[in-house]
N, C-alpha and C positions, 0 to 999 in steps of 0.2 A: 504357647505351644512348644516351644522350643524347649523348654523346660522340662516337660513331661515326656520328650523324647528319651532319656537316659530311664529312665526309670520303666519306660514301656518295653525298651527293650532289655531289660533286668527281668521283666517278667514274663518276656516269649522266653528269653532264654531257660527262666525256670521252666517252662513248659516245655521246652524241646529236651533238656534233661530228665524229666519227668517220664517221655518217650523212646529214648537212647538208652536210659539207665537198665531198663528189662532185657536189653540186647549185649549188653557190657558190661558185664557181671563186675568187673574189675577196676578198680583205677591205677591205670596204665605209671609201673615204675620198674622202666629197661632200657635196652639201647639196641642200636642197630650196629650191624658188621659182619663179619666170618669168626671171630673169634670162637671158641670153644664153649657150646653151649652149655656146655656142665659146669664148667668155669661160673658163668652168667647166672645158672641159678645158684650156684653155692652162693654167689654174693647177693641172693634175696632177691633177686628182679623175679616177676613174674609175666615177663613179656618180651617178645624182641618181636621187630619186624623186614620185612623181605622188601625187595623193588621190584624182582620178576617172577614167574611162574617158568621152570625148566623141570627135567629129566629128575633134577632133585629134588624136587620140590615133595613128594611122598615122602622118602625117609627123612628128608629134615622137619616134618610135621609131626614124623611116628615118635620122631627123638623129645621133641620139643614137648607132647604130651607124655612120654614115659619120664619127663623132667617134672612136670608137672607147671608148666610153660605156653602162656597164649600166644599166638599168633595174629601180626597184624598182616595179611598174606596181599605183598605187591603184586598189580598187575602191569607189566612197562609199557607206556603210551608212547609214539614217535615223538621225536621231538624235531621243530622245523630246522633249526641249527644244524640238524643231522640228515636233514633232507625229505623229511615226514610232510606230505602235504596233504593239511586236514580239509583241502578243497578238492582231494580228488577221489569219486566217491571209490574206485578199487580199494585204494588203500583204506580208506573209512570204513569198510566193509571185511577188509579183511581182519583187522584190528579189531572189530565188533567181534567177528569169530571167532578171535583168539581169546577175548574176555569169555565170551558164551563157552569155551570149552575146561576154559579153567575150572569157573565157577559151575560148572556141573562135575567137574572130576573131585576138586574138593569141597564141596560145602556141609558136606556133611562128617568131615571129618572132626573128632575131638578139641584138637588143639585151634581150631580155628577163631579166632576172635573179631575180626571183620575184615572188610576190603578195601583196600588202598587203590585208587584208580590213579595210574600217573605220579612220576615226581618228578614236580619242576619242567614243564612237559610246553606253559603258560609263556616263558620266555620273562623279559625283563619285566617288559610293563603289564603283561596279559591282556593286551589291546584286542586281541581276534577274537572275535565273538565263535566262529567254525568253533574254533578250540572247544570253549564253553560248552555250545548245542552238542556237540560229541560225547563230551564228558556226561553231561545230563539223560543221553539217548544209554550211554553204558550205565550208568547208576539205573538209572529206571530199568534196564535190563536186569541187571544184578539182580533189581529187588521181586520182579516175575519169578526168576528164576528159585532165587533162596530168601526167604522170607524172616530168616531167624540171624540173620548178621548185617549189622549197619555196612554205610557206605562213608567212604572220604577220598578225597583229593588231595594233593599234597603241592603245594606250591613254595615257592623261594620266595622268604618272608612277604609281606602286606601290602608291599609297593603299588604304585599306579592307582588301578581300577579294579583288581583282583575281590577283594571281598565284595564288594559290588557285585561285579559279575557274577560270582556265586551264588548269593541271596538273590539275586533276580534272575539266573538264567541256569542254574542247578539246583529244582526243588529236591532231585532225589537224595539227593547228595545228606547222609544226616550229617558229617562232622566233617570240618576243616583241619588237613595236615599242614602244619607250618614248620618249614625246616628256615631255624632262626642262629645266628650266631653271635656278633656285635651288638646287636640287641634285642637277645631274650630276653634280659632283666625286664626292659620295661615292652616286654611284649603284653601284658594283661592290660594295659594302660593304652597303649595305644591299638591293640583289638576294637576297646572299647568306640576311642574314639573313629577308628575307621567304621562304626558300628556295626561291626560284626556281632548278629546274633545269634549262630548257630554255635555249640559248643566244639571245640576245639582240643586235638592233639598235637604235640610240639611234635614232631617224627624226628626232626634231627636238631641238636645242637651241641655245643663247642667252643671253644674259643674262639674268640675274632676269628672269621678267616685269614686268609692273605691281601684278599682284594679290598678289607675293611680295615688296615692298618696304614699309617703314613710311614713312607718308604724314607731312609734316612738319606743323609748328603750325594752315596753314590749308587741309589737305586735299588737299594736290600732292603726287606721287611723285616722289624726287629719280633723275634720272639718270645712269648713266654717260657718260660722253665717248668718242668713237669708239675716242681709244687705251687706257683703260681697257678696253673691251669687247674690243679684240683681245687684250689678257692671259688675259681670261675663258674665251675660247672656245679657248685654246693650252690652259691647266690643263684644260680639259673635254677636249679630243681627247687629251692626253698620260695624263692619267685612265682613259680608256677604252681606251685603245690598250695601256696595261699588263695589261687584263684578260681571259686567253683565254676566257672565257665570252661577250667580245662581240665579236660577227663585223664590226662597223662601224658607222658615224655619219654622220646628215647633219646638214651645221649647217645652221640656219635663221636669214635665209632669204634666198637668192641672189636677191637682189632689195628692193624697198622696199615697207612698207604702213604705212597712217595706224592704227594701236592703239595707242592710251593717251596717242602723241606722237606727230609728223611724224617723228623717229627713231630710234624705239624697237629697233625690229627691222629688221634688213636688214644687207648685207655694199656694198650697192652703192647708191647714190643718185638719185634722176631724170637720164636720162642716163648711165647706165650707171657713171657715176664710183664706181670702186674704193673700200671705207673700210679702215682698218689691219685689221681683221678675215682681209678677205681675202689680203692680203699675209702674216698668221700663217699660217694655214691652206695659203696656198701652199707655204710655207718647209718645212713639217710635211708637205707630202704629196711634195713632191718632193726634199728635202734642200738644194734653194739658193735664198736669197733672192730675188725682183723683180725686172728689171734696176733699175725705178725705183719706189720707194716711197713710200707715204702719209706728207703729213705727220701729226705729231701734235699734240695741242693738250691746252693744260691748263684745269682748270675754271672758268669765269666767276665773277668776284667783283667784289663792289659793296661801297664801306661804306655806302651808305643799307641803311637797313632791306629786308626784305624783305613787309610791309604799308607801305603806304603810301598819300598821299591822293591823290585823283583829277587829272590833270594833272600831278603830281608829275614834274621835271626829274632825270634822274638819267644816271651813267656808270657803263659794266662794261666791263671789261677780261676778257681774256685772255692766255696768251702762247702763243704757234705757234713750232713750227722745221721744219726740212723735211731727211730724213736726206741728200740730193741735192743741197741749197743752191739748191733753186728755188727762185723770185720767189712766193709767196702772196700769194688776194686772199682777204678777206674778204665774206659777205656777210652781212646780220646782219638778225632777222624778227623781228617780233613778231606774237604770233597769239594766238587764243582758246583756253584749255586746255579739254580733253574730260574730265571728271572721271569719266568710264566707262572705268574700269581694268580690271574684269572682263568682257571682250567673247568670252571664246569664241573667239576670232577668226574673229566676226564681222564684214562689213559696215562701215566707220564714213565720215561723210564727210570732207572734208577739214577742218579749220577756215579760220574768216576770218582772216584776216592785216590786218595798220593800218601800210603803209608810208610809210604819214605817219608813223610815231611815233617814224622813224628821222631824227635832225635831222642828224647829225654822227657820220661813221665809216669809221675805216682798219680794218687789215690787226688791230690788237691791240686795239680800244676803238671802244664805239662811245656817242654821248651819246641816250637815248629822254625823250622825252616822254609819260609814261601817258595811258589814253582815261580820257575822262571818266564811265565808267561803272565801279561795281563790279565784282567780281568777279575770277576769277584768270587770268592770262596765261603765255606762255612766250614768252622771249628766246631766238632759236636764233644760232648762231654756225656755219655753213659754210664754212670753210678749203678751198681750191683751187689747184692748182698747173697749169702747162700742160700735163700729160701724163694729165690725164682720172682723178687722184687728192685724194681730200678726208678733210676732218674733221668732226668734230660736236662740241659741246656747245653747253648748253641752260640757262636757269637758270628756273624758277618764279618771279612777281611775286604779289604781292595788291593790289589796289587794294580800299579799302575804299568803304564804300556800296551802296546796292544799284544794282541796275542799271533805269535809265531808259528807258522803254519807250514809246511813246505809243500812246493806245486803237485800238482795230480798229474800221474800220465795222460799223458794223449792218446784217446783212439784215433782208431781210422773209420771214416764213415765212408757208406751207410754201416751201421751197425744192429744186425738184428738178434734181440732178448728170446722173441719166440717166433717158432716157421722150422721149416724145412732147410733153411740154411742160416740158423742159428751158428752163433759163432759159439767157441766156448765160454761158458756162463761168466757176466761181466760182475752183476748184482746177483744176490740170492732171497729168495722171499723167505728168509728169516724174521721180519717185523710184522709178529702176528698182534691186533692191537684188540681191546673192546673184549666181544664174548668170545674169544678166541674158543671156546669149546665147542661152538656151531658153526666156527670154519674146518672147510674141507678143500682139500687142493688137491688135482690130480694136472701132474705136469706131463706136457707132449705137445704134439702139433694137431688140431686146438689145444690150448690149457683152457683144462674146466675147473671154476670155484663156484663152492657153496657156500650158503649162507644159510645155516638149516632153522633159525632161530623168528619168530613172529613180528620180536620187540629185541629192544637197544641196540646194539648195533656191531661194527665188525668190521676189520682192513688187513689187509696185506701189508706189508711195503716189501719191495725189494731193495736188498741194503750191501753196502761194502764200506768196510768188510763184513761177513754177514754176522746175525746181531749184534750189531754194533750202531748207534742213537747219535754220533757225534761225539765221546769220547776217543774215538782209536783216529790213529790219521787213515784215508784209504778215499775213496770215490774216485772219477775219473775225470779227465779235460774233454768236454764234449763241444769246446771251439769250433765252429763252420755249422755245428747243426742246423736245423732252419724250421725242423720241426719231429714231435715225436708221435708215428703214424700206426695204426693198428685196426684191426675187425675186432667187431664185437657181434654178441648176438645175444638173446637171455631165452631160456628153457620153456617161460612159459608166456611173455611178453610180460612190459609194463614193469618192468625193472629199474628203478632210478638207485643209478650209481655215479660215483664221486672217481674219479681216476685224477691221478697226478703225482707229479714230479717233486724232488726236493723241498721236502719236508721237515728237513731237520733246522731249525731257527739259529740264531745268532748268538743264543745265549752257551752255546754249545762250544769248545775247543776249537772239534771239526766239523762243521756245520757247510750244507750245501749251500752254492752262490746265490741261484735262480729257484724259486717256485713257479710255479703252473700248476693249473686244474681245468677239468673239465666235469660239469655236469652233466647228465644225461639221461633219457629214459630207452630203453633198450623194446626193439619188438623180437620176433622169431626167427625175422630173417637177417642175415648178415651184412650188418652197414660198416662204411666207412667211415673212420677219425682219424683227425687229427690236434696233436693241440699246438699252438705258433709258440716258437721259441723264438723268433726275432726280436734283435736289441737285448736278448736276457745275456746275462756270464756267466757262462758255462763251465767256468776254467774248473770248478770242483762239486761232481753230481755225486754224492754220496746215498740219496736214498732213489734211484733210478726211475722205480715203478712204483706205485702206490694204486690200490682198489680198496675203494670203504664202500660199504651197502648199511643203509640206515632201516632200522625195522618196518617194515611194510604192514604187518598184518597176517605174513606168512613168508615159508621158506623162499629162498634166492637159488635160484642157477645161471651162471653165465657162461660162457664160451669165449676165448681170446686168440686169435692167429696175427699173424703178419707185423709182429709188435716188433716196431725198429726204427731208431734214431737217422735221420737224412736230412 
C-alpha cells in the first residue's frame, strides 16, 4: 500500500490542477514588494502579490492591469504573536468582515488573479486547529462570494503539522502559499514528502534568512554578496519551475527593507537601483538578458583580524567588474549591526551609520577607522554604475570592550506624561511603528489614538530623544519609581492592546535598562493600570511609553489620561 501512496497522490494532484488551471490562466512568474511596478513588468514578470487590502488597494489594481500585471491580492489575518485571538469569537467575526468586504469591493476587478488568505498568520508549528477552522470558514466564504478566483493560504515554509492541517481541515482552500528561503531548492522534494497534495505557490523567496544562517565566533550572520544572491534566487526559480505541482513564485522582495542588515533582502536598492537578482530573474522570465547589467562584486576581505580593539586602523578590499565595461564607483558604510535576526519581518529601524570611519576609499578598498565603543558593526560596500545598476557586499567587524555610555539625568517623581498637570514633555511619540498610515493621534487630556486599520498591526512609542531607536544618547534616570500608572478606556469595547515601556534592546549603542508590558482588553468604561517596576533599572528609560494594537477585524479607538511614573 505504501507504495501506491506516491503515485496516488501524483494523480489527485493532477486532478486538482486540472480544476485550478480554468481559474489561473497563468503560471505565476513575479515577486512581491513596493518597488516600482513598471519596473517589474519591464523585467517580464507577469504577477506580483499584496499581504493586505487598504485605501490603495484600487489604484494599485488599476496600475497593475494598465501594466498588463495579475494580482495575487492579500487579505491580512491576525496574528497571535501580535495579540490576535482566533478563540475570541468578536474578533473572529470582525476579521470575517473585513474578508467579506474586500472580496466583494474587488472580485471583479481585471487585474485580479486570486486570494491570499493570511501570511504566516499559523505561527511556528501551526499546532491551533481555531487557526485552520477560521481559515477554511474565510475560503469557503470567499468561494460564495466570487466564484471565478481560487483560494490560498500562505504559511512559513512546511514545518510541523501545517500541510496536514490544510488537506484535512481547509477543503476550501485550492492552493498552498509557501514563503520559503533556505530551502526552496529542495522545496518540491520535500512538498512531496510532507504529502502535500494540493498544488502550490512559492509567495516568497530569497536567500537564506538571517535566522537560517550560522552566526560566526562573535555573534554576526555572514552574508551573501548581491552576485552570490542572484545565483540563489536563478537555482530556486529553475527548482520550482521544473515542478508541475507548482503554479509559480514570487521572489521577495522587489524592493529594499532594513532586517537583520541594510541588504539583506531586496532585488532593488534606495532609488530603485536594480541588484544582479533582478537581472537573473529577468533573463529567466523572458529568455534574454538586460540590455545593461549589474555589476558584480566579490566578497570583502581584510587580514586584520576580525575582533579587534577599539579605534583600530584597518583596510578591506574588494574586487568589482562590470559585465558592460562601465566606469564603477564605490560607496562604502560603516553602521551599527542589529543583532535581531529573528524579526518576523517585522518593523526594524534603520541603524547609525559613523561616516567618519571612512578615512580613505576608491572604487576596490577602502582604509576605516573603528568607534571607540565596543560592540559589533558592519562594513557595507555599494558598487554603482551610471545606468541605475549596483552591488552589495558586507563584512562583520567586532570591536571589543564594551560600549561607553554616559548616565541619564534624573527626574523627579511622580512624573506625569499625560493629565492636567503634565510636566513639560519628557518622551515624544515619535516611534510610529507597523501600518503607521492608520495611526492617528490626537494629544491632550485624555490623549485619543486610532488604529483605523482591520489587519496587521500598529504602535506608538514615545521616545528621547524623539525619533531616535537607540542610536543618539538621550532617555532619562527614573530610579525610586515603583510603577507606571494610567486610565485607559476603548471607544467601542473589547480592545486588546499591548502597552509598555523600554523597548529599545541591547543590541543598540543607547538602548533602555528595564522592559515592561502589559496586556490588556479595554471596555467603555474607564479602568485603572498599572505596570510594577519593582527590582527593574531604571537608570536609563529611553523609549517611555509604547501602545501597539494588533488587527482585530476592525478599526481601534482608545482613550489615555493620568499616565505618570510614581
Amino acid at each position: 500500500m505504501r507504495t501506491l501512496l506516491p503515485a496516488l497522490a501524483l494523480l489527485l494532484a493532477a486532478y486538482l490542477l486540472q480544476a485550478v488551471d480554468p481559474l489561473l490562466p497563468i503560471r505565476i512568474q513575479g515577486a512581491a514588494g513596493d518597488g516600482p511596478k513598471k519596473h517589474l513588468a519591464q523585467a517580464g514578470a507577469n504577477s506580483f502579490r499584496t499581504w493586505d487590502v487598504d485605501e490603495k488597494t484600487p489604484a494599485l489594481l488599476d496600475e497593475a492591469h494598465k501594466l498588463g500585471l495579475k494580482v495575487t491580492l492579500g487579505i491580512w489575518l491576525g496574528h497571535e504573536r501580535h495579540g490576535f485571538d482566533y478563540n475570541d469569537l468578536d474578533q473572529v467575526l470582525g476579521q470575517t468582515d473585513k474578508v467579506r468586504k474586500a472580496v466583494l469591493a474587488h472580485k471583479d476587478h481585471p487585474a485580479l488573479l486570486a486570494w491570499a488568505l493570511g501570511n504566516e498568520m499559523e505561527g511556528p508549528a501551526g499546532h491551533n486547529p481555531a487557526i485552520w477552522n477560521h481559515i477554511e470558514a474565510l475560503a469557503n466564504l470567499v468561494k460564495r462570494l466570487d466564484s471565478k478566483h481560487p483560494t490560498l493560504t500562505v504559511i512559513a515554509e512546511i514545518g510541523g503539522r501545517k500541510i496536514e492541517a490544510i488537506d484535512q481541515l481547509c477543503p476550501s482552500i485550492d492552493i498552498v502559499g509557501i514563503n520559503a528561503y533556505g530551502g526552496v531548492q529542495s522545496l518540491p522534494q520535500r512538498y512531496r514528502e510532507a504529502r502535500g497534495t494540493k498544488p502550490y505557490i512559492v509567495t516568497e523567496y530569497g536567500p537564506p534568512g538571517t535566522w537560517e544562517v550560522q552566526k560566526n565566533a562573535f555573534g554576526a550572520v555572514p552574508e551573501m554578496t548581491s552576485t552570490q544572491k542572484a545565483d540563489w534566487y536563478g537555482k530556486a526559480f529553475r527548482a520550482l519551475h521544473a515542478d508541475p505541482l507548482c503554479l509559480g513564485s514570487y521572489a521577495f522582495t522587489w524592493g529594499h527593507k532594513q532586517e537583520g542588515t541594510k541588504t539583506w533582502f531586496g532585488m532593488l536598492l534606495p532609488g530603485d537601483r536594480r541588484l544582479a537578482a533582478a537581472d537573473t530573474l529577468q533573463q529567466l522570465w523572458t529568455g534574454k538578458r538586460p540590455p545593461n547589467r549589474c555589476p558584480s562584486i566579490q566578497p570583502l576581505r581584510t587580514q586584520a583580524a576580525q575582533q579587534l580593539d577599539p579605534g583600530t586602523t584597518l583596510t578591506v578590499q574588494t574586487t568589482t567588474s562590470d559585465p558592460d565595461n562601465d566606469k564603477l564607483q564605490t560607496q562604502w558604510l560603516l553602521a551599527d549591526e542589529s543583532t535581531d535576526y529573528e524579526t518576523g519581518g517585522d518593523f526594524r529601524a534603520d541603524p547609525r551609520t559613523f561616516p567618519e570611519a571612512i578615512l580613505k576609499a576608491d572604487t576596490g578598498q577602502a582604509t576605516i577607522q573603528l568607534p571607540g565603543n565596543g560592540g559589533i558593526y558592519r562594513l557595507y560596500a555599494i558598487v554603482t554604475d551610471p545606468h541605475g545598476n549596483a552591488a552589495t557586499a558586507n563584512l562583520p567587524l567586532f570591536v571589543k570592550g564594551p560600549r561607553k555610555v554616559l548616565p541619564a539625568p534624573k527626574v523627579k517623581l511622580p512624573l506625569v506624561l499625560v493629565g492636567k498637570k503634565a510636566a513639560a514633555p519628557r518622551w515624544f511619540p515619535t516611534g510610529w511603528m507597523g501600518n503607521t498610515k492608520a495611526l492617528a493621534l490626537q494629544e491632550g487630556a485624555p490623549l485619543r489614538i486610532q488604529y483605523k486599520s482591520a489587519g496587521e498591526w500598529g504602535g506608538i512609542v514615545w521616545q528621547h530623544p524623539p525619533s531616535d531607536w537607540g542610536d543618539r544618547p538621550g532617555g532619562f534616570d527614573l530610579t525610586g519609581a515603583k510603577r507606571l500608572a494610567f486610565r485607559a478606556k476603548g471607544e467601542a469595547g473589547g480592545e486588546q492592546v499591548t502597552f509598555s515601556l523600554g523597548i529599545i534592546g541591547k543590541e543598540k549603542p543607547h538602548h533602555d535598562t528595564a522592559k515592561a508590558e502589559l496586556k490588556t482588553t479595554l471596555t467603555t468604561q474607564w479602568q485603572d493600570f498599572s505596570i510594577d517596576l519593582s527590582g527593574k533599572d531604571l537608570t536609563r528609560i529611553k523609549s517611555g511609553f509604547c501602545i501597539v494594537f494588533a488587527g482585530q477585524g476592525r478599526p481601534l479607538a482608545v482613550q489615555l489620561d493620568n499616565l505618570r511614573y510614581e
